[in-house]
C-alpha positions as CSV (number, residue, x, y, z in Angstrom):
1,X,44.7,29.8,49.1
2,X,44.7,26.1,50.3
3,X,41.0,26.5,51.1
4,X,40.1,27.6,47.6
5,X,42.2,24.9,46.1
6,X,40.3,22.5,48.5
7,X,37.1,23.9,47.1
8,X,37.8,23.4,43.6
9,X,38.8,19.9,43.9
10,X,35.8,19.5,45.2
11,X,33.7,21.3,42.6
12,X,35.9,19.6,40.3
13,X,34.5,15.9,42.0
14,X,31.0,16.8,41.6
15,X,31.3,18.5,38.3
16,X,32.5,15.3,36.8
17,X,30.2,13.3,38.8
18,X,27.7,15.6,37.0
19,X,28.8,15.1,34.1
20,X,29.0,11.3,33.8
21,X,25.1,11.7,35.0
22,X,23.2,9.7,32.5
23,X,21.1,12.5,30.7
24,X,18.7,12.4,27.6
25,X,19.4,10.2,24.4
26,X,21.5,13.2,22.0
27,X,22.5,10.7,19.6
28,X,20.6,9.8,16.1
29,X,21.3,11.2,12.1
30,X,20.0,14.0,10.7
31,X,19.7,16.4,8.1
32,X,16.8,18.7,8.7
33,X,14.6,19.7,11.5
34,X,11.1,19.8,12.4
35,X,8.8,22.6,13.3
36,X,5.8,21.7,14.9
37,X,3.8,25.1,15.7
38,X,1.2,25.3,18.5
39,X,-2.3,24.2,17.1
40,X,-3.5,27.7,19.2
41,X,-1.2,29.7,16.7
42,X,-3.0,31.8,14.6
43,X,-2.1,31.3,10.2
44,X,-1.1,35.4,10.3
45,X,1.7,34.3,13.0
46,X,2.4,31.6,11.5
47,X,3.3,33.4,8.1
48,X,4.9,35.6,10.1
49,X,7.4,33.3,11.7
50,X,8.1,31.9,8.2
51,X,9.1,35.1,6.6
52,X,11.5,35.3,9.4
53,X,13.5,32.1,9.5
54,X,13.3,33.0,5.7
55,X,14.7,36.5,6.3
56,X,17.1,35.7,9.2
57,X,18.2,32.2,8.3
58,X,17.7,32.3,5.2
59,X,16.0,28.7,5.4
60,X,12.6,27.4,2.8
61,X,10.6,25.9,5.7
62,X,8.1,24.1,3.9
63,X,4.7,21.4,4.9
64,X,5.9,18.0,5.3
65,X,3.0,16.4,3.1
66,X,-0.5,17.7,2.2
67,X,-1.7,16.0,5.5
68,X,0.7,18.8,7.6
69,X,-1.2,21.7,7.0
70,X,-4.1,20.9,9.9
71,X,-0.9,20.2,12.7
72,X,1.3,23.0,11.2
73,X,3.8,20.9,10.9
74,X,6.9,22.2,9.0
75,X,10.3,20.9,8.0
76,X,13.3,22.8,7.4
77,X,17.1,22.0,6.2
78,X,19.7,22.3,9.2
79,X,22.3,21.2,11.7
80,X,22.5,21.1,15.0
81,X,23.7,24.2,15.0
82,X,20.9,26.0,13.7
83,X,18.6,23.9,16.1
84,X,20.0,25.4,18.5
85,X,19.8,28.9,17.5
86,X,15.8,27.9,16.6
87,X,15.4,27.1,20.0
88,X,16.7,30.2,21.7
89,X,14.6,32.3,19.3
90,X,11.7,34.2,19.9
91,X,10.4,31.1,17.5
92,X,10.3,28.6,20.4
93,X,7.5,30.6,22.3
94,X,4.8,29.8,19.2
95,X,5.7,26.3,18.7
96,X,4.7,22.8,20.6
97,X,8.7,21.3,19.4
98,X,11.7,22.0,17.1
99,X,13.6,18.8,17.0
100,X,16.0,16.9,14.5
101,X,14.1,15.5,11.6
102,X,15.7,12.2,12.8
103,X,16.6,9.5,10.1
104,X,15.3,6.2,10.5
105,X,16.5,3.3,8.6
106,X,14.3,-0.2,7.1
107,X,15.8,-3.1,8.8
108,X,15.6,-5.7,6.4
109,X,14.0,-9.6,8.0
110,X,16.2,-12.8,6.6
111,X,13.3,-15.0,5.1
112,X,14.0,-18.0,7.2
113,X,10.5,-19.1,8.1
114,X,11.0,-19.3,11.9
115,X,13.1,-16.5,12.7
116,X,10.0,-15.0,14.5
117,X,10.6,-17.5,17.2
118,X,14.0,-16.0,17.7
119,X,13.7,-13.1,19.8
120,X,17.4,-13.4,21.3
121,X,18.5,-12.5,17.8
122,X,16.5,-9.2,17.8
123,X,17.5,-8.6,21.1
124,X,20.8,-8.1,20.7
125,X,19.9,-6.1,17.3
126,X,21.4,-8.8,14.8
127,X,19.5,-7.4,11.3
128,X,21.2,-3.8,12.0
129,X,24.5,-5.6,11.8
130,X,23.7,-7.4,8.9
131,X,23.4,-4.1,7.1
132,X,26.9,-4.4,7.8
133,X,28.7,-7.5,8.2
134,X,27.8,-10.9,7.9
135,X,31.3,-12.7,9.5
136,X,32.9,-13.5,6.2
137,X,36.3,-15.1,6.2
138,X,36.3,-15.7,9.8
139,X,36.5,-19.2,11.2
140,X,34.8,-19.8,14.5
141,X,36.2,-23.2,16.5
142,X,32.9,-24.8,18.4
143,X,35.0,-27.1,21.1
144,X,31.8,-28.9,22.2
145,X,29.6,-32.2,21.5
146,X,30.5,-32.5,17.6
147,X,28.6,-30.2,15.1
148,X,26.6,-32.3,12.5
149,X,25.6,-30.8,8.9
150,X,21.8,-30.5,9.7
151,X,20.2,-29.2,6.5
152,X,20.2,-25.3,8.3
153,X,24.1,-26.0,8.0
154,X,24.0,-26.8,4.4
155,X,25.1,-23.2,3.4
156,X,27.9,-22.9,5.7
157,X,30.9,-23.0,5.3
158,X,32.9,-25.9,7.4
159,X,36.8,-26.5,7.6
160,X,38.5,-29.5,8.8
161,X,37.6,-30.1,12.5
162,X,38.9,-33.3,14.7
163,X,36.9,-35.7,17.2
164,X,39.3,-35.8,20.4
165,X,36.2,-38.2,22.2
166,X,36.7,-40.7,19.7
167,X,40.2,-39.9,18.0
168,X,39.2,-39.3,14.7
169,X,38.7,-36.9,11.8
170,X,34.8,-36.7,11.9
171,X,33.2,-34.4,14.6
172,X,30.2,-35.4,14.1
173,X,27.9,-34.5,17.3
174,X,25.8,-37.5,19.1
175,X,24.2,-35.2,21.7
176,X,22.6,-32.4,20.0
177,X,24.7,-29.0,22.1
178,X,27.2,-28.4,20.0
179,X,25.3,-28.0,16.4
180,X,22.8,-25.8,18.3
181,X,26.2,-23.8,19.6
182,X,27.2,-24.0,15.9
183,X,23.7,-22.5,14.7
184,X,23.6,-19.7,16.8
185,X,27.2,-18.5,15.5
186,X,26.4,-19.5,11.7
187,X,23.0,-21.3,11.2
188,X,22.4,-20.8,7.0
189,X,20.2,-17.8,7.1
190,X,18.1,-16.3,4.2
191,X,17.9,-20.1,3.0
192,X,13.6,-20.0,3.3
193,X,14.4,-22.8,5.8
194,X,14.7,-23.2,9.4
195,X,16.4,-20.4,11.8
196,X,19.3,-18.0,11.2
197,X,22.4,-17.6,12.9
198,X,24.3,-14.5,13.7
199,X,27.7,-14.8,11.5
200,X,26.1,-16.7,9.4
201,X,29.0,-16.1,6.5
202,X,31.6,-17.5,8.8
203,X,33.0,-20.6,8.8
204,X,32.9,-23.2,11.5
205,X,35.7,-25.5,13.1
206,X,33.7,-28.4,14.4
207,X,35.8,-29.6,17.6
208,X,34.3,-32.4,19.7
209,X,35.9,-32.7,22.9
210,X,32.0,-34.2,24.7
211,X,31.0,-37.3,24.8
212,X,27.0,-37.9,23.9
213,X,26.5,-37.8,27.8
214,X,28.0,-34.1,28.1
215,X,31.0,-34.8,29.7
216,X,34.8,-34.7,28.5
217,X,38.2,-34.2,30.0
218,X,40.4,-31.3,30.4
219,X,43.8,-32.8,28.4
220,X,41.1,-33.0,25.3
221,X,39.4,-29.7,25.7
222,X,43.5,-28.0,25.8
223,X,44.0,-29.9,23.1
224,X,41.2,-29.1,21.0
225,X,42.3,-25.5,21.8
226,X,45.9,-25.9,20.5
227,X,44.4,-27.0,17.3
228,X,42.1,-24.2,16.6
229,X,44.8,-22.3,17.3
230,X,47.2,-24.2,15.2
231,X,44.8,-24.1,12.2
232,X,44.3,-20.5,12.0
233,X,40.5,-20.3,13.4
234,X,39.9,-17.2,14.5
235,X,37.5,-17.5,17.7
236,X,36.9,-20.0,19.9
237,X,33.4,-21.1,21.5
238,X,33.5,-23.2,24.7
239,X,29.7,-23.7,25.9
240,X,30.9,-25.6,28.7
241,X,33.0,-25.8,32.3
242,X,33.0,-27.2,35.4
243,X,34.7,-26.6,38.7
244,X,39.2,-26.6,39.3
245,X,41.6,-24.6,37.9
246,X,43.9,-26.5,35.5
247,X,47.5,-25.7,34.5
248,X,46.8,-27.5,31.3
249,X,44.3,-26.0,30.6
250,X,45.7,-22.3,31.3
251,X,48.7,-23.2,29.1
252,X,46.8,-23.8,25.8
253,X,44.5,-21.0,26.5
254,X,47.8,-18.6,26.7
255,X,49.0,-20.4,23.7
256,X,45.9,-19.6,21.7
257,X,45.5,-16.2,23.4
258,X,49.3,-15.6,22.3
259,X,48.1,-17.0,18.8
260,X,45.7,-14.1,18.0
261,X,42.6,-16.3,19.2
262,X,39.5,-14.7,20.5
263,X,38.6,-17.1,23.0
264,X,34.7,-16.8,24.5
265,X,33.0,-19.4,27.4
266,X,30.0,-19.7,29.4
267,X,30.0,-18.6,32.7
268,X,27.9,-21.8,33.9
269,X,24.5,-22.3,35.2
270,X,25.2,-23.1,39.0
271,X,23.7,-19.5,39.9
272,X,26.5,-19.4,41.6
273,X,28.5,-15.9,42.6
274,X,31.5,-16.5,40.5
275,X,31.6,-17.9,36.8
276,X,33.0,-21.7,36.2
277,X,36.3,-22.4,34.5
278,X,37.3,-22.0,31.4
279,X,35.4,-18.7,31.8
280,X,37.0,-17.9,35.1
281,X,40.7,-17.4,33.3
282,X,41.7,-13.6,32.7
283,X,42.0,-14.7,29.0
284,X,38.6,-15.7,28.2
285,X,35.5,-13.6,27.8
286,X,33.3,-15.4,30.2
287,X,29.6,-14.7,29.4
288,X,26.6,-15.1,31.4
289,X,22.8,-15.3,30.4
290,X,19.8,-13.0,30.0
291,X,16.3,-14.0,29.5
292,X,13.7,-12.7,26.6
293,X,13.3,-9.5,29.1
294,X,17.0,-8.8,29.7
295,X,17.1,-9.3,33.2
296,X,19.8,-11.9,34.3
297,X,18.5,-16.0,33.5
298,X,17.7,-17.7,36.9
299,X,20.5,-20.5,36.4
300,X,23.7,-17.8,35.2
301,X,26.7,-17.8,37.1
302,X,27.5,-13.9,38.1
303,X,30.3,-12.0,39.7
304,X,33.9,-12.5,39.3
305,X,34.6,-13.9,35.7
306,X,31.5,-12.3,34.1
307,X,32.9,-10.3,31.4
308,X,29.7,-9.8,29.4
309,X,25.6,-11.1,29.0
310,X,24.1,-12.3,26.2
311,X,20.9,-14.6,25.2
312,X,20.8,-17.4,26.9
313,X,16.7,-18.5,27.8
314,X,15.4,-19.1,31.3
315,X,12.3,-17.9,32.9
316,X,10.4,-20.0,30.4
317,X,12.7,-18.4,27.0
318,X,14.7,-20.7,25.1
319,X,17.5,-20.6,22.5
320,X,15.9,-21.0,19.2
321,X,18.6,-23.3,16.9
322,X,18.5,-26.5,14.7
323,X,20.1,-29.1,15.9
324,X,20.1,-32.9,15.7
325,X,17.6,-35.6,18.0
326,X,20.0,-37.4,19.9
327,X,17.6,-40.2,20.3
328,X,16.9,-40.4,16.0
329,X,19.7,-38.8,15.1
330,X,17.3,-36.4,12.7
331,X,17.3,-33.1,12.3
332,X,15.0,-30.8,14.5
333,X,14.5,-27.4,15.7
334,X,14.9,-27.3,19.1
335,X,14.8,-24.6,21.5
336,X,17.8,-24.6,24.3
337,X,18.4,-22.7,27.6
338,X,21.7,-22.1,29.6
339,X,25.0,-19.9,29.5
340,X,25.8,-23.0,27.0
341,X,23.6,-20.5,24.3
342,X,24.7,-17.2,25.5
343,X,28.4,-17.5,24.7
344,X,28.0,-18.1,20.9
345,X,26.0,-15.3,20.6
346,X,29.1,-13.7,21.5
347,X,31.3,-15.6,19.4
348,X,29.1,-14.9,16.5
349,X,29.4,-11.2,17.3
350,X,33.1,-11.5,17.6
351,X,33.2,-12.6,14.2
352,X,31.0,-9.7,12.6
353,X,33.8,-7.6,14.4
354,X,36.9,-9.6,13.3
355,X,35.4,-9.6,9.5
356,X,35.9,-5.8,9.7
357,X,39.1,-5.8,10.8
358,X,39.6,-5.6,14.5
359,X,41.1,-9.2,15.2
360,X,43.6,-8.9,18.1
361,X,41.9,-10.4,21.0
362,X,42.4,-7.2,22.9
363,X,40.8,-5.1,20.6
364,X,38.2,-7.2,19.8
365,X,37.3,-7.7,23.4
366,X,37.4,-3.8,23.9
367,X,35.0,-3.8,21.3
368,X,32.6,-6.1,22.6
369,X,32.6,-4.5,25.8
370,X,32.3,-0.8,24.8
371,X,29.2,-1.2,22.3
372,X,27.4,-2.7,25.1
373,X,24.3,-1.9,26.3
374,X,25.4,-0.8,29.9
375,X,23.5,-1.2,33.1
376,X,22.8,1.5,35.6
377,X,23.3,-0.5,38.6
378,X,24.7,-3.7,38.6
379,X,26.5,-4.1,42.6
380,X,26.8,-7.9,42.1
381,X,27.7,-7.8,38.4
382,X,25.4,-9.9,36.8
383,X,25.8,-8.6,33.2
384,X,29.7,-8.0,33.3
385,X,30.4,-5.0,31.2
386,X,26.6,-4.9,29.6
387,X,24.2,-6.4,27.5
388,X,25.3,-7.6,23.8
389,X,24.6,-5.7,21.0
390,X,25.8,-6.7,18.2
391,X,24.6,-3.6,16.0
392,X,26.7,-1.3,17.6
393,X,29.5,-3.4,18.2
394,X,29.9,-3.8,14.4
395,X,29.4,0.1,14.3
396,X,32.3,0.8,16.5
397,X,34.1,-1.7,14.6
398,X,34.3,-0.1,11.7
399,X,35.5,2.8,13.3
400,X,39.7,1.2,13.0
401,X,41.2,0.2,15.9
402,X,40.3,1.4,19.6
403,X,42.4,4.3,20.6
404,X,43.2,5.3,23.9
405,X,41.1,8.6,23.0
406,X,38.3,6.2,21.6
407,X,38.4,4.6,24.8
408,X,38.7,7.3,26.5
409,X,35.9,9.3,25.4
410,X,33.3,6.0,25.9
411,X,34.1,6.0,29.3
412,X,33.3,9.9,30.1
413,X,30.1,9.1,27.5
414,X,29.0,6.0,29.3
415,X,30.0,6.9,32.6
416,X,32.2,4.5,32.9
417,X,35.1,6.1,34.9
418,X,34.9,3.8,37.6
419,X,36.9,0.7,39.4
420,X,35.0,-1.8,37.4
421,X,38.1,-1.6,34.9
422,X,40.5,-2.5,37.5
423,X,38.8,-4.7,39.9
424,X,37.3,-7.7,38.7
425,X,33.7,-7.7,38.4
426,X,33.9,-4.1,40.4
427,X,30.9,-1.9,39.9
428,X,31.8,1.3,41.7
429,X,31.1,5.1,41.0
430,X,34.4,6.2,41.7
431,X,33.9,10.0,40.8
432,X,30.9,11.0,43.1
433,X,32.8,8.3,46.0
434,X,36.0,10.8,45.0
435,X,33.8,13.9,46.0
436,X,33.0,13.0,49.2
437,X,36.1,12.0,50.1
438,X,37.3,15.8,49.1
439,X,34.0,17.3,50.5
440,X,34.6,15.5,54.1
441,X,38.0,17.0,54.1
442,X,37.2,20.7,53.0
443,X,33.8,20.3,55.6
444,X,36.6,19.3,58.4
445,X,39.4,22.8,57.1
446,X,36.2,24.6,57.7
447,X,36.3,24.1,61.3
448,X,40.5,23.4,61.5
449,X,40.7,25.8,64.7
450,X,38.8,23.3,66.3
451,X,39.6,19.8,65.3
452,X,42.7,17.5,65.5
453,X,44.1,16.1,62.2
454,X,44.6,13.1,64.0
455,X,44.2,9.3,62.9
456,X,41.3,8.8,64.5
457,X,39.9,12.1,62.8
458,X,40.6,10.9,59.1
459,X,39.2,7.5,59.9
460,X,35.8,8.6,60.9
461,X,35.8,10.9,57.7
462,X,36.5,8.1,55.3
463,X,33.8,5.7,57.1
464,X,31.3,8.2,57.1
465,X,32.2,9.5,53.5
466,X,33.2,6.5,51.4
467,X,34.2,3.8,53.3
468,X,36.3,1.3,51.7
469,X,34.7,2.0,48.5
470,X,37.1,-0.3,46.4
471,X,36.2,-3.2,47.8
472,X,32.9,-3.0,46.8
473,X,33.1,-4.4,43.7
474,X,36.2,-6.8,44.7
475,X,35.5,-10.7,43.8
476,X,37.7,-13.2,45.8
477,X,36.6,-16.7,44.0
478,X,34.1,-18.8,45.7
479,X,34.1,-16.3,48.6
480,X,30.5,-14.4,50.1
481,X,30.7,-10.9,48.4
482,X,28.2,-9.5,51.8
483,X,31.5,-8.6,53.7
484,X,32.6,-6.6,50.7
485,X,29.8,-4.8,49.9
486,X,29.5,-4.2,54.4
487,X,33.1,-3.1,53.9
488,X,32.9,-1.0,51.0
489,X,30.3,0.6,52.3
490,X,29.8,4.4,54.2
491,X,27.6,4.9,56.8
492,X,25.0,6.4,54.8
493,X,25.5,3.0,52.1
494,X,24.6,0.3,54.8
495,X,21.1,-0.1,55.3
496,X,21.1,-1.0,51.4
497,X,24.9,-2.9,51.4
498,X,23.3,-6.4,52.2
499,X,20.8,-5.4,49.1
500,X,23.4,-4.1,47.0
501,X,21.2,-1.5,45.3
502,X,21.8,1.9,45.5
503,X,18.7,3.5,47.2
504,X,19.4,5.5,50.5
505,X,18.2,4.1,53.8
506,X,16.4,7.5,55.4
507,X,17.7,6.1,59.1
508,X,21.3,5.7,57.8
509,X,21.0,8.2,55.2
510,X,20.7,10.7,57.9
511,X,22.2,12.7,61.5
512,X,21.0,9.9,63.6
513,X,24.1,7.7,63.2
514,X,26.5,10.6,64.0
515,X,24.6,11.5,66.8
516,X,24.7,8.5,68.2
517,X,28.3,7.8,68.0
518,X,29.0,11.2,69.7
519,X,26.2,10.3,72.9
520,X,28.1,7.0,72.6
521,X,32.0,8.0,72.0
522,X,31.9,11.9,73.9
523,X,33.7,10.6,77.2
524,X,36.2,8.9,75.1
525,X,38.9,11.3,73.6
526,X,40.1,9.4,70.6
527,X,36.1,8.0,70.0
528,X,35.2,11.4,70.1
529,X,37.1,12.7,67.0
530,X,36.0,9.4,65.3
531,X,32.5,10.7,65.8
532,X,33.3,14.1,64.3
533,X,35.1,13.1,61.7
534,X,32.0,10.5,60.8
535,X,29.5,13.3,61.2
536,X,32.0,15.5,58.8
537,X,32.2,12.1,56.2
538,X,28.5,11.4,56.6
539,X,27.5,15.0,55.7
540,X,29.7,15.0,53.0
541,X,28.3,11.6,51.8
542,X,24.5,13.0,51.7
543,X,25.6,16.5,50.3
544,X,27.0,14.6,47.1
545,X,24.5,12.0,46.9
546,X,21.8,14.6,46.9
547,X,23.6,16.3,43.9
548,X,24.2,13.0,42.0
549,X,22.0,10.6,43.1
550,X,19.0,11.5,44.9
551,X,17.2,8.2,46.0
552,X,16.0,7.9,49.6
553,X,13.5,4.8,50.3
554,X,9.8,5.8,51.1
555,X,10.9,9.5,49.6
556,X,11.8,8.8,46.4
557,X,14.1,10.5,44.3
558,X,13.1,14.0,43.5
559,X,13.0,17.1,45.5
560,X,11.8,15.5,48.5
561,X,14.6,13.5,48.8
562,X,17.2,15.8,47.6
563,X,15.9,18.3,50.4
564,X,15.7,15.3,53.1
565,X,19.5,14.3,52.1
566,X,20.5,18.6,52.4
567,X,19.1,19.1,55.6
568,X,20.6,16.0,56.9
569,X,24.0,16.9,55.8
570,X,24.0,20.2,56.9
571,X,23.0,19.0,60.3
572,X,25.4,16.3,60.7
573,X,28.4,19.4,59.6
574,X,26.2,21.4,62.6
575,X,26.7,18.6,65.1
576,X,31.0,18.1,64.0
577,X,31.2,21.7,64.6
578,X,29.5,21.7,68.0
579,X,30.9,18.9,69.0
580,X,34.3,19.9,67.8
581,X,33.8,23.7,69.5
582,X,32.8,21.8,73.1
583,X,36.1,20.2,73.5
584,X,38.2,22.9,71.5
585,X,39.9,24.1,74.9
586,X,41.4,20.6,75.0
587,X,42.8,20.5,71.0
């Protein structure tokens, strides 16, 4: 009985490991379906298939234009249901595809003249949202350089702001950074002038805390954030941060936080493996950088802090905004590059979310973070939760507030369930790492007339199976994350720890290892069940890997590597057992 309950737990591990597999794209509207017959179909079957679906189904397939007739293409009103009743019809054996007439929608270009030059505004799907939202009523505090009314400002919207640089009421900006900031989160769009921004119906708080070299002090940046917070704006932009953790500084961010303040920063442009402060605080949504093709900008700061990625240039992309000439003082389009451009974009977006509704910080931040575009493999988490997309985030949005079922169900959908929501920056599988675990200990009940449960036993099993898999993922500031990733690592995992990627080492991934820790440990009674127990982890390892994730270097991922990882794993479970059989005389 205990055996079988083993068993199912592990089923159970690699069932949901399974199941959180990324599969094909299911997702799009529709009210019809197509039925594209094969072009080797003769017209009599054709008619014939017709007068069933009419008969059967009672369905009026019809051509989809006069052009249809030469590809037989027919259309059909239906469900998903009836596609898949179509499907498993004798139908499917005369046709090339029956698929959902899928709905597409017109996606409708602001007129601005240069908004072709902004490609980080299509990237993260901005004319979708507009269908939707445009940020109205929501007030978005840019604590920066000043923000000066540049004629691409003239349409929005300001409220009263404050110079903390100078002490006065004027922000006006004398460096250029914080009006672009400002245009990214609500440039005057659809104005046939200039750029367009992303909220571009909010209003902006213009907050300078930066002098025109760049610089400014903590006590005015806290400062600035009291008063945002004091005069009901509802997100705040810091494009900016440096190095020490400040007291102050976390006081008026709690204060704000407390407040109902979404509060966004950018992670910094050190490339360093941890994001700067005011991002670094577990209040702020600290945002690093992607270039025109996604892939993290040269400069960002990644790791622990990273909460999301957005637009920010580098590799030769910039941030397309107008902003002033700090030289003239005149107005100019200018493109930008740095974290400094990535974080409005999520500020913007967090106001096309709060105009909808959602405005506790929590929520919004869920929001943000679950209508991401998610990456597969992300070991030193350079795009936090995902790439932003402000499209869907709107979507989900709309939806009410998050649920715990809402959340719940994007995580089994995205295949989420893992450790990143618990450790900071983690990016763990912990299902499939779960499964091996279970598999190592059912492999080792297999052969329990033979084998201690002893310490050293269990040990060997969870090296060999898992290793320490939670620390994987774990960020200590300013610390190396190599003796984390060595450390969270099994076995099988180490010839690709110091990489970070997830592609199987053949040597590692393989019954050399645990054959060579039982020549190595045999004489030695408590080494010697270490071995087994690794060659009982490390089959388990490569039985589940081959099941979820099949990727061995020089072999691929298909069936070549699947079969390489089998046969390894069921030699390593031969090799425990003989092993544990030679010395059973001693257990």
């Amino acid at each position: 009985m205990r055996k079988l309950l083993i068993l199912c737990l592990f089923c159970l591990g690699i069932g949901f490991a399974i199941f959180n597999f990324q599969g094909l794209a299911t997702k799009g509207e529709f009210d019809s379906l197509v039925i594209d017959f094969k072009e080797t179909t003769s017209a009599t079957e054709i008619d014939k298939q017709l007068q069933v679906l009419s008969a059967q189904y009672h369905l009026s397939p019809h051509l989809n234009s006069q052009f249809s007739q030469s590809e037989h293409t027919y259309t059909v009103k239906g469900d998903r249901a009836l596609l898949d009743k179509l499907r498993a019809s004798s139908l499917a054996q005369d046709v090339e595809a029956i698929e959902p007439n899928y709905i597409y929608h017109a996606s409708v270009a602001p007129n601005d003249p240069q908004y072709s030059k902004q490609w980080h505004l299509h990237s993260i799907h901005a004319e979708q949202a507009w269908e939707e939202n445009r940020g109205q009523g929501i007030t978005v505090a840019i604590i920066d350089t000043g923000v000066s009314k540049v004629p691409d400002l003239a349409n929005t919207e300001f409220v009263a702001g404050y110079d903390f640089v100078n002490d006065k009421v004027e922000a006006d900006d004398d460096n250029g950074h914080g009006t672009h900031v400002a245009g990214t989160v609500a440039q005057s769009t659809n104005n046939n002038y200039g750029v367009a921004g992303i909220a571009y119906e909010a209003n902006i708080m213009p907050l300078k805390v930066l002098s025109a070299s760049g610089g400014g002090t903590i006590s005015d940046i806290a400062e600035a954030i009291r008063f945002a917070a004091d005069n009901k704006a509802n997100i705040i932009n810091m494009s900016l941060g440096g190095g020490g953790e400040s007291q102050v500084m976390k006081d008026a961010i709690e204060y704000a936080y407390n407040k109902g303040v979404v509060i966004i920063a950018a992670a910094g442009n050190e490339n360093n493996n941890s994001a700067s402060y005011p991002a670094r605080y577990a209040r702020v949504i600290g945002v690093a950088a992607t270039d025109a093709q996604g892939e993290r900008a040269e400069f960002s700061n990644y790791g622990a802090g990273v909460d999301i990625a957005a637009p920010g240039g580098g590799h030769g992309s910039k941030i397309w905004q107008e902003t002033i000439d700090p030289e003239t003082n005149e107005p100019i389009i200018s493109g930008f590059q740095g974290t400094s451009m990535a974080a409005p974009h999520v500020a913007g977006v967090a106001a096309l979310i709060e105009s909808t509704g959602v405005t506790a910080p929590d929520e919004v931040f869920a929001v943000l973070q679950q209508s991401v575009r998610k990456i597969e493999a992300d070991p030193q988490n350079f795009y936090g939760a995902g790439h932003l997309d402000a499209a869907s985030a709107v979507k989900l949005a709309q939806k009410g507030k998050i649920t715990f079922n809402d959340f719940f169900r994007w995580l089994r959908d995205n295949g989420y369930l893992n450790l990143r929501f618990w450790i900071d920056g983690g990016a763990v599988a912990l299902l499939p790492k779960v499964a091996m675990v279970l598999g190592s200990y059912l492999l080792a009940f297999l052969i329990r007339n033979y084998v201690p449960f002893t310490f050293p036993l269990f040990s060997g099993m969870i090296a060999g199976s898992s290793g320490l898999f939670f620390l994987k993922g774990f960020y200590v500031f300013d610390l190396p994350q190599a003796p984390f990733r060595l450390l969270g690592s099994s076995i099988p995992e180490l010839g690709n720890a110091i990489a970070g990627n997830s592609i199987l080492n053949p040597v590692f991934a393989s019954v050399l290892i645990p054959l060579l820790l039982l020549v190595v440990c045999w004489s030695l009674p408590q080494g010697k069940w270490f071995a087994v127990g690794t060659s009982l982890g490390v089959a388990a390892c490569l039985l589940v890997s081959a099941v979820v994730s099949p990727q061995v270097w020089l072999l691929g991922d298909g069936g070549i590597a699947r079969g390489f990882l089998v046969v390894n794993g069921l030699l390593c479970f031969g090799l425990a057992r003989f092993a544990a059989r030679g010395d059973s005389q001693t257990v």
